[in-house]
Each structure stands twice: as structure tokens, then as C-alpha cells.
PDB file with one MODEL, atoms N, CA, C and O in Angstrom:
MODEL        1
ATOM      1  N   UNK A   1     -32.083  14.250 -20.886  1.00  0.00           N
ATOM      2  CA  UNK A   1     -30.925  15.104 -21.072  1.00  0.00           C
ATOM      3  C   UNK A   1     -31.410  16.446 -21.595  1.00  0.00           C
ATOM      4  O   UNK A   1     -32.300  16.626 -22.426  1.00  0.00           O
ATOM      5  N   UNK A   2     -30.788  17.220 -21.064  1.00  0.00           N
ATOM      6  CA  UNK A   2     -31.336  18.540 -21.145  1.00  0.00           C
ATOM      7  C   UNK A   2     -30.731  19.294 -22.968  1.00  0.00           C
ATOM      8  O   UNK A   2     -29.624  19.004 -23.420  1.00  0.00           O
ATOM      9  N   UNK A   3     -31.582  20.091 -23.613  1.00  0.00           N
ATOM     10  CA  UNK A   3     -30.784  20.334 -24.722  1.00  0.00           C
ATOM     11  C   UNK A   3     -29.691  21.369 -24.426  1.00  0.00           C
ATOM     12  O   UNK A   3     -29.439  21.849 -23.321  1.00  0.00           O
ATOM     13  N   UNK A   4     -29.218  21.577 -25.330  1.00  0.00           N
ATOM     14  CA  UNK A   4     -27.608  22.424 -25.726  1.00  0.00           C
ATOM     15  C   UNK A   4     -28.769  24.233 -25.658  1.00  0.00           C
ATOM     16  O   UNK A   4     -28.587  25.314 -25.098  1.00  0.00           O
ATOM     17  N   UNK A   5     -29.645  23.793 -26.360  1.00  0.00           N
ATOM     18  CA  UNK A   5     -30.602  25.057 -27.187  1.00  0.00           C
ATOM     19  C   UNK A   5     -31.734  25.843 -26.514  1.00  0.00           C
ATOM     20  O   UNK A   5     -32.720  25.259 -26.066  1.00  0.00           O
ATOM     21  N   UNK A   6     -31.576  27.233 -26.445  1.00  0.00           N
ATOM     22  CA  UNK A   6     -33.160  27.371 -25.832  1.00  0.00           C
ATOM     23  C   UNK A   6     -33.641  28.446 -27.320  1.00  0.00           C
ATOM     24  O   UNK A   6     -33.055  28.859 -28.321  1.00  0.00           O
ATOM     25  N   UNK A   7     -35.137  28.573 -26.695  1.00  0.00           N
ATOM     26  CA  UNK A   7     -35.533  29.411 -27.683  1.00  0.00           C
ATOM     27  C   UNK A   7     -36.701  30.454 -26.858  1.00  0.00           C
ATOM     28  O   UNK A   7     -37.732  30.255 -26.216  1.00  0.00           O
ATOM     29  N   UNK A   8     -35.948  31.592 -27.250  1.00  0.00           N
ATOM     30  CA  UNK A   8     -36.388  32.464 -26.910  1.00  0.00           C
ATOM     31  C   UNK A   8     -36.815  33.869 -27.598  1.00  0.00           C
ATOM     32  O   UNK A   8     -36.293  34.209 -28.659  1.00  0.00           O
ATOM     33  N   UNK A   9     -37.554  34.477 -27.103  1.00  0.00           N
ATOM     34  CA  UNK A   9     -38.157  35.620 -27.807  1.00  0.00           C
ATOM     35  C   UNK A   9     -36.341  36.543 -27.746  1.00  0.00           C
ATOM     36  O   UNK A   9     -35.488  36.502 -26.860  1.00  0.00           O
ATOM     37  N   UNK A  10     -36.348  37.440 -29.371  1.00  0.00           N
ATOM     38  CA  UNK A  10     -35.051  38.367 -29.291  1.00  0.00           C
ATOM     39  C   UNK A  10     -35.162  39.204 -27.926  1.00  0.00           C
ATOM     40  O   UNK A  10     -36.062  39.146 -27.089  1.00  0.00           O
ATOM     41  N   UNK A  11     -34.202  39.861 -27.926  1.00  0.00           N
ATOM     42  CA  UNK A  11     -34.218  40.297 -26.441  1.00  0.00           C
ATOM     43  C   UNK A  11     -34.731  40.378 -25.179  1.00  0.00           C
ATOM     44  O   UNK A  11     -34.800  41.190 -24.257  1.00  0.00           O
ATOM     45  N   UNK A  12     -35.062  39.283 -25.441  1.00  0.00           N
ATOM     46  CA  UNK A  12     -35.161  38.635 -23.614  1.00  0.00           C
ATOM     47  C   UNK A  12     -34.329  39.117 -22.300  1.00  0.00           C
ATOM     48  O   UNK A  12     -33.154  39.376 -22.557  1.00  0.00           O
ATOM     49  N   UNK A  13     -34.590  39.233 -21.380  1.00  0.00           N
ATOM     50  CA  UNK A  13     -33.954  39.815 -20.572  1.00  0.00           C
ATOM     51  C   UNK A  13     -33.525  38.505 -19.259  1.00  0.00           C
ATOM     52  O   UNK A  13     -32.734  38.648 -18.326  1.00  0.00           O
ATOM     53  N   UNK A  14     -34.314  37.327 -19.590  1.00  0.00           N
ATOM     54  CA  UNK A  14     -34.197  36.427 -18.706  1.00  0.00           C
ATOM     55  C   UNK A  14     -34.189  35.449 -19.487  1.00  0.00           C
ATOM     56  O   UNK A  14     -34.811  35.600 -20.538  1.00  0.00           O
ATOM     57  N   UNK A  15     -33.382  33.921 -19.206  1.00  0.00           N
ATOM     58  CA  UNK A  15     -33.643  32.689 -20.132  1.00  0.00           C
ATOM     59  C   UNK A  15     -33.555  31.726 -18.873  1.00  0.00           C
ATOM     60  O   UNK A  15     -32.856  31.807 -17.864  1.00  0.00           O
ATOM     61  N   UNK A  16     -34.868  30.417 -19.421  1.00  0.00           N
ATOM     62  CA  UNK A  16     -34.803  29.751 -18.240  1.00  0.00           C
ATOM     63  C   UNK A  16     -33.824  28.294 -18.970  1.00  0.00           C
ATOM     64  O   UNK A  16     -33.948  27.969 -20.151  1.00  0.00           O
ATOM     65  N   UNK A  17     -33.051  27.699 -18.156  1.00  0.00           N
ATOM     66  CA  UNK A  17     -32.390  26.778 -18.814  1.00  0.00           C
ATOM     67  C   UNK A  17     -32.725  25.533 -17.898  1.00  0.00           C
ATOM     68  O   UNK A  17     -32.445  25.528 -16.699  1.00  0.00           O
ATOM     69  N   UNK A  18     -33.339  24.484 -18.540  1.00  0.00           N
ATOM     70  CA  UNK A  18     -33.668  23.343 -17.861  1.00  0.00           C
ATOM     71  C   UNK A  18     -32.249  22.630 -17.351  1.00  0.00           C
ATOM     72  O   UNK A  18     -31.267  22.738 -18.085  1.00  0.00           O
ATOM     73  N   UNK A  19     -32.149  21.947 -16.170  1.00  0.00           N
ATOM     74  CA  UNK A  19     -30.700  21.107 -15.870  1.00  0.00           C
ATOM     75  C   UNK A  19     -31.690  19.841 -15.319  1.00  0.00           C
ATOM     76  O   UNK A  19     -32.884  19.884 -15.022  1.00  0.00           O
ATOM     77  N   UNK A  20     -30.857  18.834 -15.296  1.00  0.00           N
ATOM     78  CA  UNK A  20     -31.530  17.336 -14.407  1.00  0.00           C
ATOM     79  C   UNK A  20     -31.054  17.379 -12.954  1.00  0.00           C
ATOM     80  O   UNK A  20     -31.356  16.515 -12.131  1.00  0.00           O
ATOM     81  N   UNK A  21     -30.144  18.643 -12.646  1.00  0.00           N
ATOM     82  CA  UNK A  21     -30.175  18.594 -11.230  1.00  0.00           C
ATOM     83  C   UNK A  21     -28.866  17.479 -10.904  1.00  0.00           C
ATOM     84  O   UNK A  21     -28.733  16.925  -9.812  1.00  0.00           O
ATOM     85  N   UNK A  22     -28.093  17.312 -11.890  1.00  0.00           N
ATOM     86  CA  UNK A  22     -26.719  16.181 -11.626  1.00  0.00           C
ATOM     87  C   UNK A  22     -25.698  16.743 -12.059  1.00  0.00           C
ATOM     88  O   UNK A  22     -24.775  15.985 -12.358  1.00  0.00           O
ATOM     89  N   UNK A  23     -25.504  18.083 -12.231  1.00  0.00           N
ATOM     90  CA  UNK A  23     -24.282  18.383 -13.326  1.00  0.00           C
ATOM     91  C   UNK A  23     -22.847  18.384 -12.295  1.00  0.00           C
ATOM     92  O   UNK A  23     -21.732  18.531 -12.796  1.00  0.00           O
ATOM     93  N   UNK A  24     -23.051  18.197 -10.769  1.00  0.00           N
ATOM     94  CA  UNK A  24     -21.667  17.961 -10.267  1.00  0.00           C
ATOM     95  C   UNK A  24     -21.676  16.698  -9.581  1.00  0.00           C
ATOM     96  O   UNK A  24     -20.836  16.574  -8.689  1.00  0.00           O
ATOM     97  N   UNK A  25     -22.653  15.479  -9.868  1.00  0.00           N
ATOM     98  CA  UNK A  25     -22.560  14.536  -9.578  1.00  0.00           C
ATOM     99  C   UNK A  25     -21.232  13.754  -9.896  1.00  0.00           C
ATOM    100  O   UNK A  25     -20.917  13.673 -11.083  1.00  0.00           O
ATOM    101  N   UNK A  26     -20.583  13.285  -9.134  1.00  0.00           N
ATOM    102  CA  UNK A  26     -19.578  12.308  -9.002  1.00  0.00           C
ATOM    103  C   UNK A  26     -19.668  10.825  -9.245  1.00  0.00           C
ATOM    104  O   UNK A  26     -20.839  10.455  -9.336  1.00  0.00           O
ATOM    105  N   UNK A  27     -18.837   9.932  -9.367  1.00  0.00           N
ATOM    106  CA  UNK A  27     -18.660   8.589  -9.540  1.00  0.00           C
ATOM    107  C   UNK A  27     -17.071   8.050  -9.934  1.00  0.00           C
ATOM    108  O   UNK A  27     -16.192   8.770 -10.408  1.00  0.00           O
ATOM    109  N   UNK A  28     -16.977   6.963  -9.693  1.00  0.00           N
ATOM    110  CA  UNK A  28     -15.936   5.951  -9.858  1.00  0.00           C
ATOM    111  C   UNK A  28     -16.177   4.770 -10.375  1.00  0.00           C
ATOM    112  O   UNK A  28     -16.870   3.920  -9.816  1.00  0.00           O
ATOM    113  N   UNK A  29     -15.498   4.599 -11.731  1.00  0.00           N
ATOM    114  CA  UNK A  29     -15.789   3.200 -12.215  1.00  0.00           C
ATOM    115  C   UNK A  29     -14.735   2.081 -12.316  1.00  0.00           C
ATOM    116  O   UNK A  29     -13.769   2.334 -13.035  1.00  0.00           O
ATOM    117  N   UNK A  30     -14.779   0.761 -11.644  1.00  0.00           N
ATOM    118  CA  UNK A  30     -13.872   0.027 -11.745  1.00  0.00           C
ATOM    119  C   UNK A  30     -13.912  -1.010 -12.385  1.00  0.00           C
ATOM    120  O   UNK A  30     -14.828  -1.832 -12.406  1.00  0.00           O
ATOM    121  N   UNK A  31     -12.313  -1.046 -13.287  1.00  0.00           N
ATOM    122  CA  UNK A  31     -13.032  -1.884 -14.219  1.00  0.00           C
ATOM    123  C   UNK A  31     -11.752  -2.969 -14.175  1.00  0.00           C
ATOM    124  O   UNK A  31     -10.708  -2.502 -14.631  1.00  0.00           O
ATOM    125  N   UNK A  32     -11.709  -3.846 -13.866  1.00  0.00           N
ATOM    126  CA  UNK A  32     -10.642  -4.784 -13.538  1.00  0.00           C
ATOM    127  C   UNK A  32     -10.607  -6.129 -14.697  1.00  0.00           C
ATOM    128  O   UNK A  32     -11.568  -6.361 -15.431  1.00  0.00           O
ATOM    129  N   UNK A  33      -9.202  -7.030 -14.711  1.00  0.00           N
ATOM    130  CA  UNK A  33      -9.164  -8.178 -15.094  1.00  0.00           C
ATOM    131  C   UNK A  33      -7.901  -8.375 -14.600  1.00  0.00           C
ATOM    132  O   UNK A  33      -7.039  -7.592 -14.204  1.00  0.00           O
ATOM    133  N   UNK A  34      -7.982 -10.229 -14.751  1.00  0.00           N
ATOM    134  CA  UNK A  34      -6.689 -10.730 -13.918  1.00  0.00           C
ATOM    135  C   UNK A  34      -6.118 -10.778 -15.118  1.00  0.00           C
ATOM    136  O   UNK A  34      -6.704 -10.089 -15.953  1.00  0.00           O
ATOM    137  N   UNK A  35      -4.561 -11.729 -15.749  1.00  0.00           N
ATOM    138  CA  UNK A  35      -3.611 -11.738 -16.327  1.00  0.00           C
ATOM    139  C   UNK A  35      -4.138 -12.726 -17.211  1.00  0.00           C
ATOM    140  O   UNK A  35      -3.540 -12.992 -18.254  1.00  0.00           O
ATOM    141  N   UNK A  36      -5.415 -13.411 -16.829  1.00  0.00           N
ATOM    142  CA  UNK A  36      -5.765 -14.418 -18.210  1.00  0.00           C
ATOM    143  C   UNK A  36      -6.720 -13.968 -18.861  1.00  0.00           C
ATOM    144  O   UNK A  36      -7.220 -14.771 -19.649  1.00  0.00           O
ATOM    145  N   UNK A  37      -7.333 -12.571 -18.801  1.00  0.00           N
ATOM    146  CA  UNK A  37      -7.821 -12.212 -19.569  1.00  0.00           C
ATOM    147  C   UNK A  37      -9.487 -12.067 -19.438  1.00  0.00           C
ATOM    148  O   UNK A  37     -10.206 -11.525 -20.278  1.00  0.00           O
ATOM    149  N   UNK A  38      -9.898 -12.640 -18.269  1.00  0.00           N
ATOM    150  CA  UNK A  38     -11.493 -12.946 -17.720  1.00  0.00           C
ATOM    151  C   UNK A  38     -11.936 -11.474 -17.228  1.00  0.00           C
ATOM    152  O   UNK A  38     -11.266 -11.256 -16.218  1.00  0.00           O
ATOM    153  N   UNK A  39     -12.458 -10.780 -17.396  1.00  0.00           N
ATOM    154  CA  UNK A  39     -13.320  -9.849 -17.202  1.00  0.00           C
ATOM    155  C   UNK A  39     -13.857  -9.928 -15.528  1.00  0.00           C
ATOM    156  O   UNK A  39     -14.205 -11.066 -15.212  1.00  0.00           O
ATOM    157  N   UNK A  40     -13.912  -9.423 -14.995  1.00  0.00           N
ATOM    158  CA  UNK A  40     -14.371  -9.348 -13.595  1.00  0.00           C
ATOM    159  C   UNK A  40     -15.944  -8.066 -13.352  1.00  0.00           C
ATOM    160  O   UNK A  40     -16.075  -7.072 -14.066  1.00  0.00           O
ATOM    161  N   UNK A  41     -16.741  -8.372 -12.440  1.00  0.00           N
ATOM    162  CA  UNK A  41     -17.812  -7.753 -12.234  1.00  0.00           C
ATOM    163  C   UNK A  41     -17.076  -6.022 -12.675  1.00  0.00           C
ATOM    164  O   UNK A  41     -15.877  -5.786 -12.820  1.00  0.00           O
ATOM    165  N   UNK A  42     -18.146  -5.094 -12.800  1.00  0.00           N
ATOM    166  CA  UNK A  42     -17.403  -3.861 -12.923  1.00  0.00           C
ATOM    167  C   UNK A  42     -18.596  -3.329 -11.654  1.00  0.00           C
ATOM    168  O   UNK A  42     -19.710  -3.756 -11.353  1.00  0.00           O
ATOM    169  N   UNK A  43     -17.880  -2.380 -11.205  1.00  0.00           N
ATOM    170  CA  UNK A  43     -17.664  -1.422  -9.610  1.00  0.00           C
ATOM    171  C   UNK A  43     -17.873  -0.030 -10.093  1.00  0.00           C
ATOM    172  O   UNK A  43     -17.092   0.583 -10.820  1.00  0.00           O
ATOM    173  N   UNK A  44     -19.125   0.458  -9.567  1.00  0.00           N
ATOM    174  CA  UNK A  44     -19.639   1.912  -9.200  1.00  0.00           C
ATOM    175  C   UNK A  44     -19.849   2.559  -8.456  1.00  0.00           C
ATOM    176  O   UNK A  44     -20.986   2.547  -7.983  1.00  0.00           O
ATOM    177  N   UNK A  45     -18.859   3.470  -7.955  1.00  0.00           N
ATOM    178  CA  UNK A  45     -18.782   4.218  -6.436  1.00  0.00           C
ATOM    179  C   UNK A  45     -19.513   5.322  -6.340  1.00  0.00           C
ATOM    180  O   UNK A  45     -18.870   6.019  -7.125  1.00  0.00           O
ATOM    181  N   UNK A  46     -20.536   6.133  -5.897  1.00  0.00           N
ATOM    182  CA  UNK A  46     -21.139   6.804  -6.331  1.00  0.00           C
ATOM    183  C   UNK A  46     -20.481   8.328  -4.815  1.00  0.00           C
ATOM    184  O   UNK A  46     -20.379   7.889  -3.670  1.00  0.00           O
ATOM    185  N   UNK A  47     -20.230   9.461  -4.980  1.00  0.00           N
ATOM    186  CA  UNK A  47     -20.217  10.330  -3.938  1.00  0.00           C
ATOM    187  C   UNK A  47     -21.497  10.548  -3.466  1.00  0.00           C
ATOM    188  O   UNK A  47     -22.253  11.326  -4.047  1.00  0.00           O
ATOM    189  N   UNK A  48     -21.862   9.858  -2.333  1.00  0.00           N
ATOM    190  CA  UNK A  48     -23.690  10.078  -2.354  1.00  0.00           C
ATOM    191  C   UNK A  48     -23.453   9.483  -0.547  1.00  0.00           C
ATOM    192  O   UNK A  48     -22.414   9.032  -0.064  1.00  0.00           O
ATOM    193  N   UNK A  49     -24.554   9.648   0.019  1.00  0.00           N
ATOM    194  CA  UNK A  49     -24.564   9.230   1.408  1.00  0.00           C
ATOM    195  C   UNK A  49     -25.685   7.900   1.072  1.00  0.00           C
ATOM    196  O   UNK A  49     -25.644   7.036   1.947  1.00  0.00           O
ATOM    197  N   UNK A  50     -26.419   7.696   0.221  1.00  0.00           N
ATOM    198  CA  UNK A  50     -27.493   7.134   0.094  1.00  0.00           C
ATOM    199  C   UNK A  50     -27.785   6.760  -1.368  1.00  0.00           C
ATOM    200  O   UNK A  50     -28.027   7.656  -2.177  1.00  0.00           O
ATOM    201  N   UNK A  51     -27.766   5.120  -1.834  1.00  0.00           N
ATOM    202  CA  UNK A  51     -28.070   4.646  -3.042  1.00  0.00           C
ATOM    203  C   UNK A  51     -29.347   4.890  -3.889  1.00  0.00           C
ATOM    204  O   UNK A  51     -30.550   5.024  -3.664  1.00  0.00           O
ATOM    205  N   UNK A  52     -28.568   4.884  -4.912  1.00  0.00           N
ATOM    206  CA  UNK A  52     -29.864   6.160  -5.900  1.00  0.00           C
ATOM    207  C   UNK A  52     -30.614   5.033  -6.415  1.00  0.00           C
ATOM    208  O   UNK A  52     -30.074   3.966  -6.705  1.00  0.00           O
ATOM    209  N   UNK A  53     -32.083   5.303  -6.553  1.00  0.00           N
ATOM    210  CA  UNK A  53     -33.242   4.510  -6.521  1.00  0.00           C
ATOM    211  C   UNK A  53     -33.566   4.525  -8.096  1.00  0.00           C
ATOM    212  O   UNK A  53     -34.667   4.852  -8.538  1.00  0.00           O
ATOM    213  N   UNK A  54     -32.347   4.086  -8.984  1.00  0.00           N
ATOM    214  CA  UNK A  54     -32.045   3.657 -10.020  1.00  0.00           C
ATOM    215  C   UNK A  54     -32.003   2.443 -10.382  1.00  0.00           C
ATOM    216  O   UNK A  54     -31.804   1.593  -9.515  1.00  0.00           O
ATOM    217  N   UNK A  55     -32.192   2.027 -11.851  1.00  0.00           N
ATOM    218  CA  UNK A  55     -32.072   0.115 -12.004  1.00  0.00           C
ATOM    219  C   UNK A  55     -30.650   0.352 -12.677  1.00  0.00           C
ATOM    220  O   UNK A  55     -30.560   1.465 -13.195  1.00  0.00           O
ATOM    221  N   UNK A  56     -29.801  -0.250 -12.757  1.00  0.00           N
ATOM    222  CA  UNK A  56     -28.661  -0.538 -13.046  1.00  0.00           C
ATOM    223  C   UNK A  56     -28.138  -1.999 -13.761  1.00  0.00           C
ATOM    224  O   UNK A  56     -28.022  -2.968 -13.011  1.00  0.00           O
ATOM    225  N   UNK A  57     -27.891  -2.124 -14.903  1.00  0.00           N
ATOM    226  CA  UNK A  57     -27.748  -3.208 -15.480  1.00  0.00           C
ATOM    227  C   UNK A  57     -27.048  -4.594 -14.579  1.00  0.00           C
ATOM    228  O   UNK A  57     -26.252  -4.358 -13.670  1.00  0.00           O
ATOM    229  N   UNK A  58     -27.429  -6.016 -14.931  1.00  0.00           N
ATOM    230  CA  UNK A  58     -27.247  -6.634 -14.318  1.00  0.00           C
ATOM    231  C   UNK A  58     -25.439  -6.506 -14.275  1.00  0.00           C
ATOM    232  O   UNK A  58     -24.703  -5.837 -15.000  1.00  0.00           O
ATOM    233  N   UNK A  59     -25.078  -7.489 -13.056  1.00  0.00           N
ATOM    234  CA  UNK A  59     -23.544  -7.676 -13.042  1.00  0.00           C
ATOM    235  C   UNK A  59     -22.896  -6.306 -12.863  1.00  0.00           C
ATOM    236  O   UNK A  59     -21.699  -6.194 -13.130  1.00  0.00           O
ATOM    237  N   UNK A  60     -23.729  -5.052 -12.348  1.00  0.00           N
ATOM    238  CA  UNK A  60     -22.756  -4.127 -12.064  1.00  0.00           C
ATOM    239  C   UNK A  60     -23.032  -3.894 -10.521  1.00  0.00           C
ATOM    240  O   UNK A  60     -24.110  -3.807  -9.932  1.00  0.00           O
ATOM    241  N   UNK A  61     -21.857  -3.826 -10.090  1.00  0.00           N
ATOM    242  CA  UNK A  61     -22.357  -3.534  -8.581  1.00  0.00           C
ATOM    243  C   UNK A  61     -21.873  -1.595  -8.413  1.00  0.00           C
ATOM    244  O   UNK A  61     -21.101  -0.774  -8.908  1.00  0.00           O
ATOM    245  N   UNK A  62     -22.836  -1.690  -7.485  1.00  0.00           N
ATOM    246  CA  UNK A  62     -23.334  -0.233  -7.179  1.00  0.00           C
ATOM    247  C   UNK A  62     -23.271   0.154  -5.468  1.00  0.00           C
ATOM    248  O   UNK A  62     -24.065  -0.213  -4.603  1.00  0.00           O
ATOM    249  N   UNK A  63     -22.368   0.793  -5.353  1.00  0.00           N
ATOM    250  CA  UNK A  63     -22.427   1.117  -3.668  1.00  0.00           C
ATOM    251  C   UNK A  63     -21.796   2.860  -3.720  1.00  0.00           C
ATOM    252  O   UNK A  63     -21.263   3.343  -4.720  1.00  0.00           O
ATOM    253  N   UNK A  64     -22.019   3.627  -2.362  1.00  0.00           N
ATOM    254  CA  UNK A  64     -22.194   5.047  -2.125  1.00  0.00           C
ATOM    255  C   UNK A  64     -20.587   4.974  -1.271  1.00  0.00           C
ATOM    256  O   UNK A  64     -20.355   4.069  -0.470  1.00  0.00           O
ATOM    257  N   UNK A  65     -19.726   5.896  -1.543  1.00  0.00           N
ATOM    258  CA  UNK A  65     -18.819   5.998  -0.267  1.00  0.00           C
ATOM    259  C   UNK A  65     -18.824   7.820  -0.079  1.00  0.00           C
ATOM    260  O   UNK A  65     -19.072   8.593  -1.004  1.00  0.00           O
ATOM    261  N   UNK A  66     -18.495   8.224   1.312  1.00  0.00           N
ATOM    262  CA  UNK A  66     -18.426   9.611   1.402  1.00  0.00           C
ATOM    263  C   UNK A  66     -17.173  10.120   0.355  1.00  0.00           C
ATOM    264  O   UNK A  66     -17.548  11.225  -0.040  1.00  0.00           O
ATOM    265  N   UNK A  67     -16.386   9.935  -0.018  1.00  0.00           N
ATOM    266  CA  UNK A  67     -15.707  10.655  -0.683  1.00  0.00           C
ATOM    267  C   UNK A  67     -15.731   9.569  -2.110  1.00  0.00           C
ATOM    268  O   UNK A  67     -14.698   9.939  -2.668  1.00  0.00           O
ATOM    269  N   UNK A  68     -15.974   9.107  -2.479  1.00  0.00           N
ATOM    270  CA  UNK A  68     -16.646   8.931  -4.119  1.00  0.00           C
ATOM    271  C   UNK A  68     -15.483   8.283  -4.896  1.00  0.00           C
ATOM    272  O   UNK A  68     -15.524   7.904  -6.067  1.00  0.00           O
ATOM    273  N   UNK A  69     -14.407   8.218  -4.019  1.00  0.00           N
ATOM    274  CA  UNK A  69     -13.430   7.688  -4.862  1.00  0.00           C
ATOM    275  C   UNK A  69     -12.653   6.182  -4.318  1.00  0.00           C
ATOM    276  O   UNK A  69     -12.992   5.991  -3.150  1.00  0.00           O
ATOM    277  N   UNK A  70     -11.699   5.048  -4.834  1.00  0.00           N
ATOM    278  CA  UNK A  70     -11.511   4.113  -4.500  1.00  0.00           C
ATOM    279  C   UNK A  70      -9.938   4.569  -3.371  1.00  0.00           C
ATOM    280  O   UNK A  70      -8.790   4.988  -3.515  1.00  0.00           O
ATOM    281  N   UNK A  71     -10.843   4.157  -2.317  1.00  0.00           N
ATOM    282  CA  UNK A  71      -9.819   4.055  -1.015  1.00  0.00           C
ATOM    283  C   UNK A  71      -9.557   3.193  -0.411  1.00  0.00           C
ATOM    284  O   UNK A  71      -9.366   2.142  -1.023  1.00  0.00           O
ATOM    285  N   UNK A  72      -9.432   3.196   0.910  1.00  0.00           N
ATOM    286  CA  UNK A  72      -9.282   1.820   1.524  1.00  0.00           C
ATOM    287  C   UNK A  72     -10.241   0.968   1.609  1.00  0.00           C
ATOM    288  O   UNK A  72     -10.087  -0.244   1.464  1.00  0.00           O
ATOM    289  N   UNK A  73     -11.831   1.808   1.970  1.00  0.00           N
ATOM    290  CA  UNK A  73     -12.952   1.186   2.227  1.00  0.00           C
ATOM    291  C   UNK A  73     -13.507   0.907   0.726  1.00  0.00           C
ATOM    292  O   UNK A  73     -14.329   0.003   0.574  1.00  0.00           O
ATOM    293  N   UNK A  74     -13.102   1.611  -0.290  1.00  0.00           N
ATOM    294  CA  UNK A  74     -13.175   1.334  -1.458  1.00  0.00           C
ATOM    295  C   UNK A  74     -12.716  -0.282  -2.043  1.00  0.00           C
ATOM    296  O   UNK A  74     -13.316  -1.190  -2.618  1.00  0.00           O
ATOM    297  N   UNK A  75     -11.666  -0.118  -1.668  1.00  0.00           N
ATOM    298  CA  UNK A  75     -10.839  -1.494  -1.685  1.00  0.00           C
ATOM    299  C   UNK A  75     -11.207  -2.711  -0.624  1.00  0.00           C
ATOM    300  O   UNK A  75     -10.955  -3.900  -0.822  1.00  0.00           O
ATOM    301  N   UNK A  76     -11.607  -2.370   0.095  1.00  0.00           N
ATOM    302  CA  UNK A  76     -12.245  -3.237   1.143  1.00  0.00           C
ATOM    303  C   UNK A  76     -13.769  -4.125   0.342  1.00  0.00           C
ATOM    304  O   UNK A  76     -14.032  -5.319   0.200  1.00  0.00           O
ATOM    305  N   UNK A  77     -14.614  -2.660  -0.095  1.00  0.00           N
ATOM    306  CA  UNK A  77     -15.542  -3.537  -1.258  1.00  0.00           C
ATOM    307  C   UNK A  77     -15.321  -3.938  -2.084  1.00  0.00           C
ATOM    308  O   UNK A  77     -16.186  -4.697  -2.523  1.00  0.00           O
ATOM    309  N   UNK A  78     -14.272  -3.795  -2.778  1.00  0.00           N
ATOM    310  CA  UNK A  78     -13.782  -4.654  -3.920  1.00  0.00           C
ATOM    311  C   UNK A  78     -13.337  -5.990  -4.002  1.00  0.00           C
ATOM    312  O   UNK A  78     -13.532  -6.699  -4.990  1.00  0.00           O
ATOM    313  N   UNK A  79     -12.649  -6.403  -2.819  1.00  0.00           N
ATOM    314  CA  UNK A  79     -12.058  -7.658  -2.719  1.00  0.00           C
ATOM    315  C   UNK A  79     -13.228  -8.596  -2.178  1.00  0.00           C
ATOM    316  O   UNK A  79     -13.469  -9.743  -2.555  1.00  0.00           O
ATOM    317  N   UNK A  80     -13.742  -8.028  -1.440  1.00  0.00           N
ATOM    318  CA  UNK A  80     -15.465  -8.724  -0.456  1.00  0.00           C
ATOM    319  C   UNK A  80     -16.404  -9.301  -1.907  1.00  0.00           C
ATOM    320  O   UNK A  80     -16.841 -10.428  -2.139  1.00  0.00           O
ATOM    321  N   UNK A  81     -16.495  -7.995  -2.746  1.00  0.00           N
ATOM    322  CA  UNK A  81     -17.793  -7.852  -3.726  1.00  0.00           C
ATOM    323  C   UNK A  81     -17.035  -8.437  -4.944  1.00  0.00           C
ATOM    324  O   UNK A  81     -17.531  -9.539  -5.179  1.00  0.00           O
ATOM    325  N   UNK A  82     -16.362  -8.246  -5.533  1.00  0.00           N
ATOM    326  CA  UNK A  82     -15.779  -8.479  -6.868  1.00  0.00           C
ATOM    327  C   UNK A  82     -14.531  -9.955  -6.302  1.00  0.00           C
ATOM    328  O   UNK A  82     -14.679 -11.169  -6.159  1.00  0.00           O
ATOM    329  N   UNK A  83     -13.892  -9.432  -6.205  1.00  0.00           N
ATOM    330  CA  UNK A  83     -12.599 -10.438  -6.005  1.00  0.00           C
ATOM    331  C   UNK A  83     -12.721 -11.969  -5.851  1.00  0.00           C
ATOM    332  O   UNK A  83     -12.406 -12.901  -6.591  1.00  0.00           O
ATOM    333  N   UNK A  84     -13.437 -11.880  -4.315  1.00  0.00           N
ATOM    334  CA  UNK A  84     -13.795 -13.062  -3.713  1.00  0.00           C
ATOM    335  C   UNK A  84     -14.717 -13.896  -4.279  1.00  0.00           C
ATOM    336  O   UNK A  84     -14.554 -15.108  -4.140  1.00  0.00           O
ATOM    337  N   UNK A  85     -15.915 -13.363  -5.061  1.00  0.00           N
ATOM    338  CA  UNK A  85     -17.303 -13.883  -5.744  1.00  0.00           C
ATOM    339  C   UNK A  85     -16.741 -14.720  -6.619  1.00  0.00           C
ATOM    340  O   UNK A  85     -17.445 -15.371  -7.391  1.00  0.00           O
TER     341      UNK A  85
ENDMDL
END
């Protein structure tokens, strides 16, 4: 994580500011339970064309949709991946 702080010589005319290169990265997190109270897998939609070559704690499932948010095909993985399991 990049700091808040830089440090630089007084009047500088240029400042370089480190970023990780994610600051408009997107996601969707789903976090479900039925009416008795059981916790269900939790769901990470990522706006990405291609799954990020990240480890991700167990029991979370992780999939890419073009628009990043829960839609039909969204919902389509949910009931397949979470629901049905």
C-alpha cells in the first residue's frame, strides 16, 4: 500500500507519487444467508476479462464478469457455485 506521504526536497517542482496501479479497480462482494441463519460461501466478482493470479482465502469463490457487477450471468454463478453446492 502506497503511503499517504512523500518527502521531498522544499520547492520541488516535480513529486513522484508511487500508486499499485489498482486505484479504479472494481469488484462485487456477495454475501448471502438463508432464513436459518447458515452462512453460505461468499462471491467475488471482479470487472476484469481475466482472473487475477492472486491466492484468495479458502471458501471464497472468485470469478471475472465484463461489467463487474451481479446480473443475470452474475446470478447464473451464484445459484451453479454457491446455492446448489
Amino acid at each position: 500500500m502506497p503511503s499517504a506521504r512523500t518527502v521531498n526536497a522544499k520547492g520541488a517542482k516535480t513529486v513522484l507519487v508511487n500508486t499499485t496501479g489498482h486505484e479504479k479497480s472494481q469488484f462485487t462482494v456477495v454475501l448471502t444467508c438463508p432464513a436459518d441463519g447458515t452462512k453460505l460461501k461468499t462471491m467475488v466478482m471482479f470487472k476484469l476479462k481475466t482472473l487475477l493470479k492472486e491466492n484468495f482465502p479458502p471458501g471464497v469463490l472468485v470469478h471475472c464478469l465484463p461489467k463487474g457487477w451481479m446480473d443475470e450471468a452474475g446470478l447464473k454463478l451464484w445459484v451453479e457455485k454457491v446455492w446448489q453446492s
